[in-house]
Backbone as a printed PyTorch tensor [residue, N CA C, xyz], in Angstrom:
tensor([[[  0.8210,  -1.1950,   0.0000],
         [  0.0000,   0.0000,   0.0000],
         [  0.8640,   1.2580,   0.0000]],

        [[  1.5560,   1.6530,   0.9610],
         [  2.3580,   2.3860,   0.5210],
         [  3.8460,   2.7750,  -0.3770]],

        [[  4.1890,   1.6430,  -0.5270],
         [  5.0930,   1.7250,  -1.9190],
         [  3.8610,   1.6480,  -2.9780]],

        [[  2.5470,   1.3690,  -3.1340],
         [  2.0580,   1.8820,  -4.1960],
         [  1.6570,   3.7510,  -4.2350]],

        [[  1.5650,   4.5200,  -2.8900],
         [  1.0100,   5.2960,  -3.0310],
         [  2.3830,   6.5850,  -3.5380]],

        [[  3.8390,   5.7180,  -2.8810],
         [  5.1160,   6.0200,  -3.1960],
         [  5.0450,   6.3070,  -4.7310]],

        [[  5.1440,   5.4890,  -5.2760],
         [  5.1900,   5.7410,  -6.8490],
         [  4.0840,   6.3880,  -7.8430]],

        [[  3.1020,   5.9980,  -7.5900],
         [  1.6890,   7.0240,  -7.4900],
         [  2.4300,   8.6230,  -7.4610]],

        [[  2.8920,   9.2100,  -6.4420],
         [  3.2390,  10.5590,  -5.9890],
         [  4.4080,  10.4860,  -6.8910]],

        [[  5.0840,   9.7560,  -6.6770],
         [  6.6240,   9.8740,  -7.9400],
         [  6.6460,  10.5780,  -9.2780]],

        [[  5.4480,   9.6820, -10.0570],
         [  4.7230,   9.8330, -10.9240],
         [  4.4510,  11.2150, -11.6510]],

        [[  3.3480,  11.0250, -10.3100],
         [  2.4370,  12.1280, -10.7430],
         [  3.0680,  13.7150, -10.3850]],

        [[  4.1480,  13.6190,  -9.2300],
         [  4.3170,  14.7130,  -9.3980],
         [  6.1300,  15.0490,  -9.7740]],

        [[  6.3850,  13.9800, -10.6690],
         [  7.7080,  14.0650, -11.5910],
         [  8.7950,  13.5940, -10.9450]],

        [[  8.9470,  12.9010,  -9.6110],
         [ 10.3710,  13.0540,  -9.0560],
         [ 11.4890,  11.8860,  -9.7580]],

        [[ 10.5900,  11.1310, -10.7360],
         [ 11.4720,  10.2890, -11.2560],
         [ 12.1940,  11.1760, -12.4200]],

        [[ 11.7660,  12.2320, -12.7500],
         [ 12.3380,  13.5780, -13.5500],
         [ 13.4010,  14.2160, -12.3240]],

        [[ 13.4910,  13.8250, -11.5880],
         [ 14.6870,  15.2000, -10.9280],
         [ 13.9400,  15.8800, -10.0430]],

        [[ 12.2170,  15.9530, -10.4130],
         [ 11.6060,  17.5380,  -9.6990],
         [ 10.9890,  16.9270,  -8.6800]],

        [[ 11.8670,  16.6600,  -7.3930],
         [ 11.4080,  16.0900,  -6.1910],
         [ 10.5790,  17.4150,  -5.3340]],

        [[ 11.2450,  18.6580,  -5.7550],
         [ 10.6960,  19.8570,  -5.0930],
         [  9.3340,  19.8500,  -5.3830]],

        [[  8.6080,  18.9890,  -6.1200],
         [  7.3040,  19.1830,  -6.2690],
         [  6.6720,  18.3800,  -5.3560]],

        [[  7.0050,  16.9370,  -4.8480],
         [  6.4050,  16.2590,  -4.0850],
         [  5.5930,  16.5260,  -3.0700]],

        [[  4.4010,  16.6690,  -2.5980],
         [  3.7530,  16.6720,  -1.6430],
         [  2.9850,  15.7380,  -0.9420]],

        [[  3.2270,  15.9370,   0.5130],
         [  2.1620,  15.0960,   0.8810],
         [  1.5860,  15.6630,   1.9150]],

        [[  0.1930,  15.9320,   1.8400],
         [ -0.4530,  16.5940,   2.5620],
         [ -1.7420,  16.1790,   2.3320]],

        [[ -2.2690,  15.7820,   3.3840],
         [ -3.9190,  15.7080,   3.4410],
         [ -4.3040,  13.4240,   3.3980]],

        [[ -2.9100,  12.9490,   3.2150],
         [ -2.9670,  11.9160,   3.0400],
         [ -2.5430,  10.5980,   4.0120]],

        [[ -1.8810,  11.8060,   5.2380],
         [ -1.0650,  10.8200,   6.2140],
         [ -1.8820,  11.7780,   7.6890]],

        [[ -1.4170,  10.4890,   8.6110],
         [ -1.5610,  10.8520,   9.6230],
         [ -1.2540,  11.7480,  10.4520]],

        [[ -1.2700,  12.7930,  11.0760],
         [ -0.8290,  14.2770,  11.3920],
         [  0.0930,  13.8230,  13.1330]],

        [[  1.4140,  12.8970,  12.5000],
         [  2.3610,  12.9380,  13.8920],
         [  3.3600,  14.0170,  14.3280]],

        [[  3.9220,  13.9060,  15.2410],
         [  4.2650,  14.8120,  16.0350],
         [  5.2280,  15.6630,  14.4490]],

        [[  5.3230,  16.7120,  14.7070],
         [  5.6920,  17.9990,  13.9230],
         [  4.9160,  17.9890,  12.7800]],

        [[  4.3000,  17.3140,  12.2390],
         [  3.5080,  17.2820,  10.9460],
         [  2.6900,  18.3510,  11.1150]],

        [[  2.0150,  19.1320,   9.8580],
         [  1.3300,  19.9950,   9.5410],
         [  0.2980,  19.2550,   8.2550]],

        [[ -0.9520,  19.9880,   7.7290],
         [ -1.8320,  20.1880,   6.5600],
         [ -1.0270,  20.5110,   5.5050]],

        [[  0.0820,  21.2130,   5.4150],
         [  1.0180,  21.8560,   4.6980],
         [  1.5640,  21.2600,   3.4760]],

        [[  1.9470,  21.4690,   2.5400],
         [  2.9600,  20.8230,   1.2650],
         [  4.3020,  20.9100,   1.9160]],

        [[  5.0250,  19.5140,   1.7400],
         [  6.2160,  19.2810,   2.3100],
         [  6.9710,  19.5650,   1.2090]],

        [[  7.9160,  20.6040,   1.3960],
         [  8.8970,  20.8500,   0.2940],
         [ 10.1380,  20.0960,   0.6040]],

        [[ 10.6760,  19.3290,   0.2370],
         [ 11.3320,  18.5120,  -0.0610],
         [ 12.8290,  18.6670,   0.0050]],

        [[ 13.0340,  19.6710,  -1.1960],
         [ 14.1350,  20.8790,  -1.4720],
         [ 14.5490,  21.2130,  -0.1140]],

        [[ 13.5410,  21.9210,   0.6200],
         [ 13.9270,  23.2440,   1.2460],
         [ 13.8330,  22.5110,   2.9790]],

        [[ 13.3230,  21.5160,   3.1710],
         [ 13.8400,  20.2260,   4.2440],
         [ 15.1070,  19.6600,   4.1560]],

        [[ 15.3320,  19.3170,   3.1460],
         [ 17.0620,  19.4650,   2.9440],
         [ 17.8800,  19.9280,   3.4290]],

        [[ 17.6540,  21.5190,   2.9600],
         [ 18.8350,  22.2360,   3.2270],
         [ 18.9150,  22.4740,   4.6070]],

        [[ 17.8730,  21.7470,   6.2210],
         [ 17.7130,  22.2030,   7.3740],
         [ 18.8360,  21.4950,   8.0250]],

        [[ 19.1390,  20.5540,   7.5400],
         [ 20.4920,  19.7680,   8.2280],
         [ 21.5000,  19.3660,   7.2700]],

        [[ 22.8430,  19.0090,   8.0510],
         [ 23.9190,  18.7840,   6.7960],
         [ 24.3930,  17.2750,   7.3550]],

        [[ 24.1980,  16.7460,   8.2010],
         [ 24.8300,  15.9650,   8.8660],
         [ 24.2570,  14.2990,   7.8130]],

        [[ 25.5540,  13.2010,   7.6090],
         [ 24.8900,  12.3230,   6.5650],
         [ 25.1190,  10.8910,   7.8350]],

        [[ 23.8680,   9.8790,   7.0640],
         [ 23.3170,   9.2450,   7.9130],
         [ 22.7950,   8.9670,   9.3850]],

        [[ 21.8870,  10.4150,   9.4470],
         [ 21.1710,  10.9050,  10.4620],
         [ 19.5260,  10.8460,   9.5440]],

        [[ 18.6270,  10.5280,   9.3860],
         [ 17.4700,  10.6660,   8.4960],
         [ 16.5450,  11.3540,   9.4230]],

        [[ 15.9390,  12.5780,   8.5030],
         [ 14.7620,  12.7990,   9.6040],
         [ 13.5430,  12.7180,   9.1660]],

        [[ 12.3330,  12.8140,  10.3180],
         [ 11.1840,  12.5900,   9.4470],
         [ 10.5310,  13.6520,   9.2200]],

        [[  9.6370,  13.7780,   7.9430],
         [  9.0110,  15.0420,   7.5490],
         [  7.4800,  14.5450,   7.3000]],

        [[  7.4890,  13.1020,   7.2360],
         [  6.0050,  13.1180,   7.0600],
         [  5.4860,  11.2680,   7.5210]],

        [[  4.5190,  11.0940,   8.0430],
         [  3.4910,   9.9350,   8.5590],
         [  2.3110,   9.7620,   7.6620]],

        [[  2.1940,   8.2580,   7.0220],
         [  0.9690,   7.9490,   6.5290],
         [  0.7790,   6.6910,   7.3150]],

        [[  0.2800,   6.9120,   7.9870],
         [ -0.6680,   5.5320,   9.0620],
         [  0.4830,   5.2990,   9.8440]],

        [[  1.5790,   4.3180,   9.7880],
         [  2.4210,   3.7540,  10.8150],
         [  3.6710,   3.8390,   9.9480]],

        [[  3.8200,   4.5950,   9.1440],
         [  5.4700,   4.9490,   8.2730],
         [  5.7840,   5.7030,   7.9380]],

        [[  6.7840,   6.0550,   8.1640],
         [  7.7220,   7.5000,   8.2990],
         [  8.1410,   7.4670,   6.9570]],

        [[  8.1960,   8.5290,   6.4720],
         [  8.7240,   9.5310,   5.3190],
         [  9.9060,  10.1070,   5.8180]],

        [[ 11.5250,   9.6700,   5.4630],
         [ 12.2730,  10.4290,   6.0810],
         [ 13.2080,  11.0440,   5.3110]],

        [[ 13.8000,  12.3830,   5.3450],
         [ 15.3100,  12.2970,   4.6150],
         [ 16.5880,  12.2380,   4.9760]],

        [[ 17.5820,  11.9550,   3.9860],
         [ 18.5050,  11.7010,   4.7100],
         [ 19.7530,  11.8850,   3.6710]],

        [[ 20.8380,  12.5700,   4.3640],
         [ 21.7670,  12.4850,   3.0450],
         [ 22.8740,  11.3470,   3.1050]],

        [[ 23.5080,  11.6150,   2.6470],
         [ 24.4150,   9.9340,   2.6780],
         [ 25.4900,  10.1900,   1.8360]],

        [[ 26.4680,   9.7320,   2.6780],
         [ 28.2120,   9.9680,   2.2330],
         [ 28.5960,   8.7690,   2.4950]],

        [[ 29.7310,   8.0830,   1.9350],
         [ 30.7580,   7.1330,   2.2770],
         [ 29.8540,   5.8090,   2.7460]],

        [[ 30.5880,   5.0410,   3.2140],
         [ 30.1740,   3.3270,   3.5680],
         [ 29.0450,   3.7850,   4.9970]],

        [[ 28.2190,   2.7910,   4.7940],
         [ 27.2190,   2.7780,   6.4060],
         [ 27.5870,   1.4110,   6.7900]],

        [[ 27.4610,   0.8430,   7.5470],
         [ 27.2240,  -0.4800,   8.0610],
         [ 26.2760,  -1.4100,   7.5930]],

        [[ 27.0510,  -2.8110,   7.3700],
         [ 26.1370,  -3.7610,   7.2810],
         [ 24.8870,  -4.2140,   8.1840]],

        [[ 23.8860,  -4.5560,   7.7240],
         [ 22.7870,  -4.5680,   8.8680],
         [ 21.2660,  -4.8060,   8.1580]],

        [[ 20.3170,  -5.8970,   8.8580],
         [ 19.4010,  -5.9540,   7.7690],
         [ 18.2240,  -5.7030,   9.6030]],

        [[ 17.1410,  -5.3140,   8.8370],
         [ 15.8350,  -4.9190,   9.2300],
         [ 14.9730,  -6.3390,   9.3820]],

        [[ 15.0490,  -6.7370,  10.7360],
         [ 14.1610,  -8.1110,  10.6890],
         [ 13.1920,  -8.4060,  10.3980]],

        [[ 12.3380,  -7.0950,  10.7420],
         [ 10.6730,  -7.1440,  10.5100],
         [  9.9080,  -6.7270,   9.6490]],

        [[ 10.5660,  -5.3640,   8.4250],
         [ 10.4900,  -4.8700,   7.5420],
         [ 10.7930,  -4.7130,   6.5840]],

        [[ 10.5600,  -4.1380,   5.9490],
         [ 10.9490,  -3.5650,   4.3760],
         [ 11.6120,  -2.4130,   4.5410]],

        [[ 12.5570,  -1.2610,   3.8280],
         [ 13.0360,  -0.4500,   4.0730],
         [ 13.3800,  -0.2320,   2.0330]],

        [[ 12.5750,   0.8540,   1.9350],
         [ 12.4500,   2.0390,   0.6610],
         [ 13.5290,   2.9650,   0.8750]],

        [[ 14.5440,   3.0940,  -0.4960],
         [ 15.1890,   4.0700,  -1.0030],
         [ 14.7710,   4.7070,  -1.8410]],

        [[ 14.5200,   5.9290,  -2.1530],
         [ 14.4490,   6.6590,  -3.1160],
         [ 15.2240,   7.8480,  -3.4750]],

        [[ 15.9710,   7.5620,  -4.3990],
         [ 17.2440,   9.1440,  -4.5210],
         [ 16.6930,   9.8230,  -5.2220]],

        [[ 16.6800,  11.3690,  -4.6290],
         [ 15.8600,  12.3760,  -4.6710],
         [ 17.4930,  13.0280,  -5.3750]],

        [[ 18.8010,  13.1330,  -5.2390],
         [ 19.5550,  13.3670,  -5.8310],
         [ 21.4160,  12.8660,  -5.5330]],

        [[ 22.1810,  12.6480,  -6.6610],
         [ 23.3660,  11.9920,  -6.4070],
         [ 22.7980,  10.6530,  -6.9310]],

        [[ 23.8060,   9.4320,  -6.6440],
         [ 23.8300,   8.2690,  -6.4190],
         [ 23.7820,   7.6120,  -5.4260]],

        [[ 23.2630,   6.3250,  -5.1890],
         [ 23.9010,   5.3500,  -4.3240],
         [ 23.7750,   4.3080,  -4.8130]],

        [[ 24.7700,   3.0410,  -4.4120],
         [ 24.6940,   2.1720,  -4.3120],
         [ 24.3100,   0.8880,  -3.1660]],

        [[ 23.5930,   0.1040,  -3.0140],
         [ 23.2400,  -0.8510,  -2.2930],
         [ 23.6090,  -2.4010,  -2.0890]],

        [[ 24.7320,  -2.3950,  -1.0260],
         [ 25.5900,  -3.3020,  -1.5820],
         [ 24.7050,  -4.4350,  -0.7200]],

        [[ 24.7130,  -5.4880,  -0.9580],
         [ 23.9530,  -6.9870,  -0.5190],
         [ 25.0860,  -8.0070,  -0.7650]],

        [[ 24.9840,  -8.8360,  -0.1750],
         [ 26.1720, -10.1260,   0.4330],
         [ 26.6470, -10.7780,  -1.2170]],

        [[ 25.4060, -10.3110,  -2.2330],
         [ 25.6710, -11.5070,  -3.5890],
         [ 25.5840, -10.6830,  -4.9420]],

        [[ 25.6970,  -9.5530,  -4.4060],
         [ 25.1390,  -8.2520,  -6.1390],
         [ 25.7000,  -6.6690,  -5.1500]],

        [[ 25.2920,  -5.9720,  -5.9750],
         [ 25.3780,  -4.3540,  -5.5310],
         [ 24.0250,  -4.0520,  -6.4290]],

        [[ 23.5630,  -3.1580,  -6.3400],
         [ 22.0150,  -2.6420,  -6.6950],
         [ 22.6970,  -1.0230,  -6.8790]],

        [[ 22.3250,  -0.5450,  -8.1590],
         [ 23.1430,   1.0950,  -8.1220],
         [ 22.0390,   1.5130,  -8.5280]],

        [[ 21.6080,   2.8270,  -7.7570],
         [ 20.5390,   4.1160,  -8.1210],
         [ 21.0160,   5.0680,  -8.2930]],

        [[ 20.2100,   5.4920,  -9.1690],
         [ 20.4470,   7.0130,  -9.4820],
         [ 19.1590,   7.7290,  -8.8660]],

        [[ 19.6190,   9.3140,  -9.5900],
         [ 18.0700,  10.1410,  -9.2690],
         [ 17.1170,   9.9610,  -9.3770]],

        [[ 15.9580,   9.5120,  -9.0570],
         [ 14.8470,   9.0520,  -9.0540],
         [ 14.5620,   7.6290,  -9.3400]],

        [[ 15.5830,   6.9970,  -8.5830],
         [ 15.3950,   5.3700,  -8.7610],
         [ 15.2070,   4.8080,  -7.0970]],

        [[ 14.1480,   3.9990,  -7.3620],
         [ 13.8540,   3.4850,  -6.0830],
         [ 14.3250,   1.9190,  -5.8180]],

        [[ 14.5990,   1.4620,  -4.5980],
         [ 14.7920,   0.3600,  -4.5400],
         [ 14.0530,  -0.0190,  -2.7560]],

        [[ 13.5820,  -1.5270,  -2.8640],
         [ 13.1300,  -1.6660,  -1.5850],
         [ 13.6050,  -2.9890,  -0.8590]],

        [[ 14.7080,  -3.1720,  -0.0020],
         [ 15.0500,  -4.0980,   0.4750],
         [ 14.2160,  -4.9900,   1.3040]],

        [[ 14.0320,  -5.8540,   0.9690],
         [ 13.0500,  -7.0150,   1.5450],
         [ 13.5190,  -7.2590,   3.1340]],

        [[ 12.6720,  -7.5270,   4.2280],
         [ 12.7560,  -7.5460,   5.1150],
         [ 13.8540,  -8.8150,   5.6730]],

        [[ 14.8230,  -8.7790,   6.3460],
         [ 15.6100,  -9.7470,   7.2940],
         [ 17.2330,  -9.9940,   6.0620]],

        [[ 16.9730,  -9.0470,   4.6870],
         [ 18.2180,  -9.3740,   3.9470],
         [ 19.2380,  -8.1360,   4.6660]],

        [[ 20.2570,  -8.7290,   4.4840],
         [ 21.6100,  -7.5430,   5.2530],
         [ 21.4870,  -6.8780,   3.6030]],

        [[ 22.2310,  -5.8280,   4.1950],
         [ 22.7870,  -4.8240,   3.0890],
         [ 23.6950,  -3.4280,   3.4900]],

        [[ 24.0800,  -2.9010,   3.0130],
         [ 24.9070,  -1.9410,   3.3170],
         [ 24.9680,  -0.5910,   2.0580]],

        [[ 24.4280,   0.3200,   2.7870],
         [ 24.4100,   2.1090,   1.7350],
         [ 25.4750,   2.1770,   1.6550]],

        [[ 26.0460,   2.4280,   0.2300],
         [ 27.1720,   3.1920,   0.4090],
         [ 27.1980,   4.4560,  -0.5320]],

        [[ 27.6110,   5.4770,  -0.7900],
         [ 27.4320,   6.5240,  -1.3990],
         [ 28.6980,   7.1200,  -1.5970]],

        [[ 29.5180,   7.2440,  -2.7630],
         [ 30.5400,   7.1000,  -3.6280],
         [ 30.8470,   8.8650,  -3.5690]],

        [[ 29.3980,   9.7990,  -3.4110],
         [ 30.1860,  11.0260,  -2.9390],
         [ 28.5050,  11.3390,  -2.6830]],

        [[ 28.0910,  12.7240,  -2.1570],
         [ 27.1850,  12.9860,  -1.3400],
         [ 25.6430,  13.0090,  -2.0560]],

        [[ 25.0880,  12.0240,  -1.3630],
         [ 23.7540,  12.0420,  -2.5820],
         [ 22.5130,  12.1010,  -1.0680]],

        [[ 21.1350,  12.2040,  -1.6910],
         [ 20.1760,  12.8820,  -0.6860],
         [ 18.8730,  11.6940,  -0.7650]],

        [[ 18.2370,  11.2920,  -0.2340],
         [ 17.4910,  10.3570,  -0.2510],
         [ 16.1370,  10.4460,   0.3120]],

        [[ 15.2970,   9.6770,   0.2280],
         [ 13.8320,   9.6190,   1.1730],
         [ 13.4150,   8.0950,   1.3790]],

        [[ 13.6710,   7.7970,   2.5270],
         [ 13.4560,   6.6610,   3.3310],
         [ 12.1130,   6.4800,   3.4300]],

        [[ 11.4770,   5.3340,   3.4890],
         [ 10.0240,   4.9550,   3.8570],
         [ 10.3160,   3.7160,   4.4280]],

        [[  9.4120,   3.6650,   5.8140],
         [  9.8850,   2.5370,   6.8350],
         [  9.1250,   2.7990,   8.0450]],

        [[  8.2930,   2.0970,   8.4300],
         [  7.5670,   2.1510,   9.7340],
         [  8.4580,   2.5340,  10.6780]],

        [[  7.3980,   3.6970,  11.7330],
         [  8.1540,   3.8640,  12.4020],
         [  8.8780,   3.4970,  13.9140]],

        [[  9.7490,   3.5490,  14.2370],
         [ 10.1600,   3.2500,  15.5310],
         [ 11.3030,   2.2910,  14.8950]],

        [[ 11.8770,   2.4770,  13.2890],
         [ 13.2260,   1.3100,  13.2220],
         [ 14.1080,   2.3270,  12.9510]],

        [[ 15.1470,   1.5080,  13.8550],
         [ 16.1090,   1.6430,  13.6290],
         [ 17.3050,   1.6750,  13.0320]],

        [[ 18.3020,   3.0080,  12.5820],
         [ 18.6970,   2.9890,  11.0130],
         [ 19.8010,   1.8320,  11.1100]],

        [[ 20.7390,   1.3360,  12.1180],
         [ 21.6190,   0.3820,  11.8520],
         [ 20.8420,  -0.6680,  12.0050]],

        [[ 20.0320,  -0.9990,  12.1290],
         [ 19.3320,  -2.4590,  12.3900],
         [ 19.5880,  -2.8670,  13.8510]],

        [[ 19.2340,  -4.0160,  14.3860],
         [ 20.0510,  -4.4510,  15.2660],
         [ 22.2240,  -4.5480,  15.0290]],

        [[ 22.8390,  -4.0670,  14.0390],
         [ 24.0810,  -3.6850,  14.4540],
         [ 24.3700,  -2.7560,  15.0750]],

        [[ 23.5900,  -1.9800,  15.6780],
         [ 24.1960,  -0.6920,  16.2640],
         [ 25.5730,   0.0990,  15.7130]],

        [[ 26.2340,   0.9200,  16.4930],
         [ 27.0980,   1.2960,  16.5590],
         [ 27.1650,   2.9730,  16.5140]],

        [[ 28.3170,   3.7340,  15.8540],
         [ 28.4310,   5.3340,  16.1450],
         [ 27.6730,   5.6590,  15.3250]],

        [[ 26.9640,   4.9180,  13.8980],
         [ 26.2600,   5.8410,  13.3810],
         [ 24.5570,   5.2470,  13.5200]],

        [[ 24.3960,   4.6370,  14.3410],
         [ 22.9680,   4.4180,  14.6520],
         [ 22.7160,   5.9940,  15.2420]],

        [[ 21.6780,   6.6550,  14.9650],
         [ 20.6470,   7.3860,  14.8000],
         [ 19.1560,   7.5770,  15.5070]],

        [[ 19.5620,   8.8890,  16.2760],
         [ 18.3750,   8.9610,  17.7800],
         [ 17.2670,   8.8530,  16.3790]],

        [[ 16.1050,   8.2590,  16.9930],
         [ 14.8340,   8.0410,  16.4230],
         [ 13.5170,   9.3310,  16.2120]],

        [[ 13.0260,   9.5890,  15.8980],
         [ 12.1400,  10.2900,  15.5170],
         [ 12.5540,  11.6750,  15.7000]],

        [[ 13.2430,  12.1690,  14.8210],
         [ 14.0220,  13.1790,  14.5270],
         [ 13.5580,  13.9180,  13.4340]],

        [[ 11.9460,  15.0980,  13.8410],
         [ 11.1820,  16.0360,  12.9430],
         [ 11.6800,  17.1540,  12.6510]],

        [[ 11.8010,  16.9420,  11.0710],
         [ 12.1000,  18.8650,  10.4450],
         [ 10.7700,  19.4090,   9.8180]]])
């Protein structure tokens, strides 16, 4: 349901073109803590933090966070036991490395790692992203470590 409503919005409002600044979501998710009625500009949420693999959230539809996040250099290996976990590069590259392939995105390419597979972000130089992932997970998975990431972190 919501990776359909993901691409639906992609779509319709171009971000597989580059023009993520158009994306909105408003009137369609659940109104959690910092959320507004408002059009989420995308762009201009961005530019509120610089710090990479920290994701924050900007928007809730039922029980999943909409987050962004920018992303530099290697993250840690680590897979999501219970979920699914959506990439979508809003700009730059990344790659998605997995134990048996690498998976490479570009701007407006989505990819969605199936729940309990390891994998590891890595980002070859600074690219910007939007996470979709129920909330309350955690970005290293159960690996922890320095770049696990305080949780519900609203711009």
């Amino acid at each position: 349901m919501v990776l359909a409503f993901l691409i639906l919005a992609a779509v319709k409002f171009g971000v597989c073109a580059g023009h993520y600044k158009r994306l909105a979501v408003c009137g369609l998710a659940t109104y959690g803590q910092g959320m507004s009625n408002d059009v989420i500009r995308l762009r201009d949420k961005l530019k509120q933090f610089s710090d990479c693999w920290s994701p924050r959230v900007v928007a809730e539809l039922n029980d999943y966070q909409f987050k962004l996040a920018h992303l530099e250099g290697e993250f840690v290996w680590h897979a999501h036991a219970h979920t699914d976990e959506a990439f979508l590069v809003l700009a730059g590259a990344l790659q998605i490395e997995l134990r048996d392939r690498v998976i490479t995105l570009e701007e407006g390419d989505l990819y969605v790692v199936p729940a309990g597979l390891e994998h590891r972000p890595v980002a070859p130089a600074r690219c910007s992203v939007l996470l979709i992932e129920p909330r309350g997970v955690v970005n290293t998975g159960a690996a922890g470590g320095k770049l696990t990431a305080p949780g519900d972190q609203w711009i």
